[in-house]
N, C-alpha and C positions, 0 to 999 in steps of 0.2 A: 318478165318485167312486171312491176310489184305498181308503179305510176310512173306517170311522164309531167315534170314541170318545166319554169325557166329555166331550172340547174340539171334539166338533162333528165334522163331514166333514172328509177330505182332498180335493184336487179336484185333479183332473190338468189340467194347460197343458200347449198346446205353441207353441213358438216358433217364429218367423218362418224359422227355417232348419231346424224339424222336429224338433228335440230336447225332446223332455219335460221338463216340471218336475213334483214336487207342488207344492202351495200349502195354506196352513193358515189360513184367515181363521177368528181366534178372538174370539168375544164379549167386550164393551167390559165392563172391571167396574173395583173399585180397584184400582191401581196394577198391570192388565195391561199395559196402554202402556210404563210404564218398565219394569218385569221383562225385557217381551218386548223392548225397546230393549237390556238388558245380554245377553239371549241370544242375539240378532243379529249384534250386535259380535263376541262370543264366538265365535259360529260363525263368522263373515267371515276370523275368523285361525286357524282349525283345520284343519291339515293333516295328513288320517290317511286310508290308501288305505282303511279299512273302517268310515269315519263319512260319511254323506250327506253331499256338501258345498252350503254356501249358496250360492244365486244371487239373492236380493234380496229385499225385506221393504218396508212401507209402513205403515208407524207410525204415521199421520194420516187412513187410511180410517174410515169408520165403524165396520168390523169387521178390526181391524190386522190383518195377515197376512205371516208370513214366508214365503221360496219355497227349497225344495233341490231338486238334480235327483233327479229322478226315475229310482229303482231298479229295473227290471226284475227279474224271478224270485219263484219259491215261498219266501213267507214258512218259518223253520225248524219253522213247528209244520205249515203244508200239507204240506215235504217229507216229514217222518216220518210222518205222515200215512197218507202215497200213497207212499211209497219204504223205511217204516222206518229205523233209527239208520243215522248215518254212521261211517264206518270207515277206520284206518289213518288214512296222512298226510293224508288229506281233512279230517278229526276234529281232527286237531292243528292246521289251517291255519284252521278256524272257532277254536276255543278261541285261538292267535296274533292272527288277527283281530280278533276282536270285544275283545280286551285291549287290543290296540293301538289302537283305536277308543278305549277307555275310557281308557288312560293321555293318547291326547292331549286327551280332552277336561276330564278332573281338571286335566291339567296348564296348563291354560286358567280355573282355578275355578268347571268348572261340574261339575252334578250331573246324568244321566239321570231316575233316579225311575220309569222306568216300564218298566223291560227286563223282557219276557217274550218269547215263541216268536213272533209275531205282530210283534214291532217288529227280528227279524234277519231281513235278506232274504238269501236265495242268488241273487247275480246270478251270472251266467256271469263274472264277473272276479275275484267272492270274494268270501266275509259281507260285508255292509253293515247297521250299525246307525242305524235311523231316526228321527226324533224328539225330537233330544237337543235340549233345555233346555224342550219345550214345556211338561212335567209344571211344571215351576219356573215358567214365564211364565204360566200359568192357576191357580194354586195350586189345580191338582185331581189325585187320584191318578188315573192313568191307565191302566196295565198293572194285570191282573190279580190281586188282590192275593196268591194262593196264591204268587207268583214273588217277594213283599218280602221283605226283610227282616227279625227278629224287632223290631227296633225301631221299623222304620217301622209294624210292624202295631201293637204294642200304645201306640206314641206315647209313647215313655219313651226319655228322653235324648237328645243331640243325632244328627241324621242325618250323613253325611259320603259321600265316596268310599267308604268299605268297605261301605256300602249297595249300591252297585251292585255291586260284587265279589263280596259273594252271591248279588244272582239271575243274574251271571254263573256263579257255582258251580251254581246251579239248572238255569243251561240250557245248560251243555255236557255233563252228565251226562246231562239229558233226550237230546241231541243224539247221545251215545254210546249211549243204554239204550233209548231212550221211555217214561222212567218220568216221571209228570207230577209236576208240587209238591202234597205237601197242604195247602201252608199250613203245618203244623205243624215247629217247631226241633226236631231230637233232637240230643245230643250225637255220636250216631256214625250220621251220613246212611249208608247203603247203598251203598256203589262197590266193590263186587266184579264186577259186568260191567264196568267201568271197566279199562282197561288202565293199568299203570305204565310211564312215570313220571303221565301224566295223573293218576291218580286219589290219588294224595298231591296233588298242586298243586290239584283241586278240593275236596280234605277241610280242605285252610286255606281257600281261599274261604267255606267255608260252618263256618266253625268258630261259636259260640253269641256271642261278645262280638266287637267291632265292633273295639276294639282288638289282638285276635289274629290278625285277616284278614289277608295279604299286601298290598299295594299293589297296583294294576294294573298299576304298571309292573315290579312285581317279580315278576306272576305272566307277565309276558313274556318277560321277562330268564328263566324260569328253561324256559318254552316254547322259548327260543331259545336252546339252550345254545351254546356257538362263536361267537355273534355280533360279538364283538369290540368291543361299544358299540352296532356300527350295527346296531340294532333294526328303523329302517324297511327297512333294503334285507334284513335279514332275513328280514322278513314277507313282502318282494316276492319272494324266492327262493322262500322256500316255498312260498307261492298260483302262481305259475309253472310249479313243477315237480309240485304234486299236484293241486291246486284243477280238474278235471275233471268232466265229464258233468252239469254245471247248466247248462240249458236255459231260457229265457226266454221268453214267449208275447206278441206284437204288444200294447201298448197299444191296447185295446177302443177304436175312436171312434164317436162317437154324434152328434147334432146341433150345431151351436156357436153358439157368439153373435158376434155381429158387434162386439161392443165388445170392444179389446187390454185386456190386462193386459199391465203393464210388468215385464220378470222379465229380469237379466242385462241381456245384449249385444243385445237382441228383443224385438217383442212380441209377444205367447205369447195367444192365446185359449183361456178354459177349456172343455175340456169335459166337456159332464155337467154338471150343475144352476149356476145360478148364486148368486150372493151379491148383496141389496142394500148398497150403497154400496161394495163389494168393488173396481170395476173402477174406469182409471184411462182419463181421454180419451186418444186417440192423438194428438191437438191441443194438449197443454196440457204445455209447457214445461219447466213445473216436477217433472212428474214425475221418478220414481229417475232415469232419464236425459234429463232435459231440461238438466243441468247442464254441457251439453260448453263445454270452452275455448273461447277465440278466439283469432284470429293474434297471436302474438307481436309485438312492438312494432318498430318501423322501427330501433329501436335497434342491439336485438339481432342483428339482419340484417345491418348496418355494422360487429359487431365478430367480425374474422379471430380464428383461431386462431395461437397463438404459432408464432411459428418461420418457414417457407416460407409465402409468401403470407398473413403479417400486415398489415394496415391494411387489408385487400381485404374485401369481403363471401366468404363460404364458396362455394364452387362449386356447394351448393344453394341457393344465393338467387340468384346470378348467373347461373346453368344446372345449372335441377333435371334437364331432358332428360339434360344428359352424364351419361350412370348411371356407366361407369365412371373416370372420374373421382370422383363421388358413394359410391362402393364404400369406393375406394383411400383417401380421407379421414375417411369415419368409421371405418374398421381404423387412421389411425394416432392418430386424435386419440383413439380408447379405450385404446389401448395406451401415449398420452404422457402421461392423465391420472393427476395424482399419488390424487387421492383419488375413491371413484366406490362402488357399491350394484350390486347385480348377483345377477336371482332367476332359475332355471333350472329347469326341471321336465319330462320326457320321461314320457308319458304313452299309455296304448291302451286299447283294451276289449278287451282278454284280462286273464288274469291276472299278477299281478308286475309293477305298474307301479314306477315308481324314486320315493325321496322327493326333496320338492325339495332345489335346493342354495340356499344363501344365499354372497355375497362381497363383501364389504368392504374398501377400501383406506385409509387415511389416511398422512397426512406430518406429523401433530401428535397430540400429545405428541411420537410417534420413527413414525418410517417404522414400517409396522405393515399386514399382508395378511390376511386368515380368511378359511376356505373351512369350510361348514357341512352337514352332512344333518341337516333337521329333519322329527322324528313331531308333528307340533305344534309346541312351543316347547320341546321334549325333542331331542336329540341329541348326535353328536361330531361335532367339530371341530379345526381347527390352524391356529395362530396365527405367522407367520415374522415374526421384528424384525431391526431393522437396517438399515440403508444398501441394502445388497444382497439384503435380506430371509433373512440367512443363519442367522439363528435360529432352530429350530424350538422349541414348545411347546402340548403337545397338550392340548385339553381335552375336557367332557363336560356337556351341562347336564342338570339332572336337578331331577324335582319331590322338592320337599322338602316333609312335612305332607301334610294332606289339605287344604288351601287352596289349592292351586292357585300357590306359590312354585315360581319357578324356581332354583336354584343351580348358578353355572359353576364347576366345577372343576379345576386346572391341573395338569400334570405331564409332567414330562422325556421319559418311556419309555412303548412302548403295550405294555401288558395283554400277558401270554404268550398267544400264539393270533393274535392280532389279526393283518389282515393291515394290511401297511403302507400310509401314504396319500401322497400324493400330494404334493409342494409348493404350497403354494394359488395363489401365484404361477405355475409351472406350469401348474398344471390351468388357470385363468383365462384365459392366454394363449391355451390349447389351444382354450379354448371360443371364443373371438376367430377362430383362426383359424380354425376347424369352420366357423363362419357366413361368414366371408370367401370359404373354398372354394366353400360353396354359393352365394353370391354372384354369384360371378366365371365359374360355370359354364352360367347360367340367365339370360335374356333379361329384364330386369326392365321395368316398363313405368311414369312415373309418375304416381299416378293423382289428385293432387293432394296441396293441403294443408286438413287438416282436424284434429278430436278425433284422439287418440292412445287405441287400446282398451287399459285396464289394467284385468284381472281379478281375477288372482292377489297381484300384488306386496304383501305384509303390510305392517300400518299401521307397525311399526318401520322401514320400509326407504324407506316411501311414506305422505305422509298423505296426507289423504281429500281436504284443501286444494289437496295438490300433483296428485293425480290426476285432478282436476276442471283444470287448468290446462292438464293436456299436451296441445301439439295439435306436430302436423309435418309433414314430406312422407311421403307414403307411395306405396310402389311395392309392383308388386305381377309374380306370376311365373306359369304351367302347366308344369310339364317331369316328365322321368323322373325317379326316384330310383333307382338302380341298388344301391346299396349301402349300407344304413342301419344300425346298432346300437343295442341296449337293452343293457347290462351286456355278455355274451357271445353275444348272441341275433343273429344276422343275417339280415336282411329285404333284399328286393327282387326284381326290379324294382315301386316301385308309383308311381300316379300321383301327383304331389305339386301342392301350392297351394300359392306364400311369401307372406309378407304383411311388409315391410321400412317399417320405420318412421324418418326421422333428425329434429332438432330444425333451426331456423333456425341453429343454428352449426357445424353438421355433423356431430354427435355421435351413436352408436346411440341409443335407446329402447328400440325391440320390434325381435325376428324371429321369424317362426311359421311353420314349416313343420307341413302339414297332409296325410299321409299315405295313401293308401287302397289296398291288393291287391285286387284284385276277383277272383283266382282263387281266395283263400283264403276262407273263411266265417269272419267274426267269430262271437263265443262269444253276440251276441246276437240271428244272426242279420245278415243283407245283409255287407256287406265287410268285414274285416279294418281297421282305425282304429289308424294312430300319428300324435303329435304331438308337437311338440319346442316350447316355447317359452322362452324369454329374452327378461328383461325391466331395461333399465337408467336409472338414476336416482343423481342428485346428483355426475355430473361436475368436479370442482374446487369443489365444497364442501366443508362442515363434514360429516364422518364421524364418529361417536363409536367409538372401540374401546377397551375397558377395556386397560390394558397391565400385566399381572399384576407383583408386584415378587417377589422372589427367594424371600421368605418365606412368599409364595402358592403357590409352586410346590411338589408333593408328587414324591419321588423316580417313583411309579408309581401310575397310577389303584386308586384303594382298590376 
């Protein structure tokens, strides 16, 4: 058992390939089932480096139960604790964090409810805040109540986002001072141990009326000042360059049970006590992943791609063996398609992972490219129109309210400071040919055709319909990696795993290269861990891309 709240234990899994989950199997009452149904969803499209993220949920057990991975490190009330307040760029990279955690999850329409010292974990990668939507899905208070809100204590007037921006103001002051909440509102909180600029940006957190609070995203933006927009890669600079000396202690294991629970890509047994009606047979089909595709139709296999060797079946249906051959075709049939989806995420356990990127192409309405970094459903982007995609038009989405609206906004010129970005068309290619290289360098081996694994790809870009669908050849690779990059970061030599996915017409899906140094110590302890994935979807379909008109466009980002 991982903690014990109102909503019952947490219990630790582990998975078939040794990675942890928690698991939250919470008691049957009215309308848990759908609550915990819309906070599921929620979380499945929340992408923020310091919010646990989801690996799967079971809405039809006796005692439902959602699953995130599992956090390694001293909860923020054990570090102070045992270590006392943190300090310098460390302070400001929790306080970055744990905002950024909260603007993506506001920016998704949901609410925490229950943040106190106990629900931010210090893993050795950076704050990670736990828990999010359970308080709402059980309608019970959860966290501590000295850490709420004045509203949520005395239960007058509506709750919102600026709830949780207070007991964020609560706990990054705790996290600078080690002064605990009393519970009690004063007009003028105590932040003279508090260093500036921090301690003006915690005195609006914690201001008396719920309407004077900052945003979460605003108390990021102002954590982050130079950002230029890109908030997530922000946050990944900073936990990179300061986020040091959090250490992590082995997950305690204790006796197990011989029945899987189905969690993610595995099956995971709990352990540490169990739950009746909790676990899912390892036999029965139906479970979160008993839903895999099946082969593609004899059809689809018969029809060529346009151009050189049209009317032919694809050189993966005729000979999936020839790899290179097999290479060479899905590099150009990704590079011919007019319209196409495309999700990218570079990921480690260290600190300053990258956010992901999102791209879209369409040829309707007008030829039209976007290349995105998203904290969530929050970020900037650019948008090229035209024939020759010579247009640029940059924008920003941004949550608007405390409900959880997103709004894109357009404009000519980037922000003074900003650095400049990239042509999405460009970058796109770039990344085409990044995976070609590795390709064409590494012995691929095929290992048949089957399910297509899609973890990450958000329901905008992939339904839940189409991702139950995908199945193709898959090959697979062992070799060196000599020369790898994060942002400016260079890595190697370490061993690598690929995992090369195409459809019956030759087209990418997945590439996943899987990284390990074994001379370096990862921050949680055994090897140093990088990963690169790409994931693509809707080749010569229907793409929506909004195509701004002249009157949408603002001279310069407000």
């Amino acid at each position: 058992m991982i903690r014990r709240d109102a909503a019952g234990a947490t219990l630790l899994a582990e998975a078939a390939d040794g990675a942890p989950a928690s698991v939250r199997p919470l008691s049957d009452g009215p309308d848990v089932r759908a609550r915990l149904a819309a906070e599921t969803d929620r979380l499945s499209r929340a992408r923020a480096l310091c919010l646990a993220g989801y690996r799967d949920a079971d809405l039809q057990a006796a005692e439902p139960w959602p699953a995130t991975e599992y956090v390694p490190g001293r909860t923020l009330g054990e570090h102070v604790a045992e270590h006392g307040p943190l300090r310098g760029e460390t302070l400001t990279a929790l306080a970055a964090g744990t905002a950024e955690a909260l603007a993506a999850w506001h920016a998704l329409g949901g609410l925490h409810l229950a943040l106190d010292p106990s629900r931010v974990v210090l893993s050795p990668r950076g704050p990670k805040i736990v828990d999010p939507g359970i308080s709402f899905a059980t309608g019970r208070p959860l966290g501590d109540g000295r850490w709420a809100a004045p509203e949520r204590r005395t239960g007058e007037g509506a709750v919102d986002g600026s709830a949780d921006v207070f007991a964020w103001g609560l706990l990054v002051r705790y996290a600078a001072t080690g002064w605990e909440s009393s519970g009690e509102t004063v007009d003028e909180p105590a932040l003279a141990a508090v260093p500036e600029p921090l301690a003006s940006t915690i005195g609006g957190a914690l201001r008396r009326e719920p309407g004077e609070r900052p945003t979460a995203l605003r108390l990021l933006e102002e954590l982050t000042p130079g950002s230029g927009g890109d908030l997530g890669r922000a946050v990944s600079d900073l936990l990179a360059g300061s986020w040091t000396g959090m250490t992590a202690p082995e997950p305690r294991r204790v006796r197990r049970s011989r029945t899987p629970l189905w969690v993610g890509a595995a099956s995971v047994v709990l352990v540490g006590a169990l739950v009746g009606g909790l676990l899912w047979s390892g036999d029965d089909p139906g479970g979160p992943l008993g839903a895999g595709g099946t082969r593609g139709s004899e059809e689809q296999g018969e029809t060529g791609a346009e151009g050189e060797g049209a009317g032919s079946a694809p050189t993966v249906v005729e000979n999936p063996e020839d790899v290179a051959s097999v290479v060479v075709q899905a590099r150009e049939l990704a590079l011919a398609a007019e319209s196409f989806t495309t999700y990218e995420h570079r990921y480690h356990n260290m600190g300053g992972d990258t956010t992901p990127h999102h791209y879209f192409q369409t040829r309707e309405p007008v030829p039209a490219i976007t290349s995105a970094s998203y904290l969530g459903t929050i970020g900037p982007g650019v948008i090229a129109l035209g024939d020759d995609f010579e247009e640029m038009v940059y924008f920003h989405d941004s949550m608007v309210g405390t409900e959880g609206a997103v709004e894109r906004e357009y404009y000519r010129e980037l922000s003074p400071g900003a650095d400049e970005r990239e042509h999405p068309r460009e970058q796109w290619v770039s990344l085409v040919d990044e995976m070609d290289d590795v390709l064409n360098k590494v012995d691929l081996v095929h290992e048949g055709f089957g399910p297509v694994p899609t973890e990450y790809m958000p329901p905008e870009m992939l339904s839940e319909e189409e991702v139950r669908g995908r199945t193709g050849h898959h090959y697979s690779a062992t070799y060196i990696e000599e020369d790898y990059r994060v942002h400016e970061r260079e890595f190697g030599p370490l061993e690598a795993t690929l995992g090369f996915w195409v459809d019956d017409s030759g087209r990418p899906l997945r590439f996943i290269r899987e990284m390990v140094d074994r001379e370096t110590p990862g921050e949680f302890g055994g090897s140093r861990e990088l990963t690169h994935l790409v994931e693509f979807a809707r080749f010569d379909e229907e793409v929506e891309i909004h195509i701004p008109t002249e009157d949408e466009i603002l001279p310069e980002l407000s």
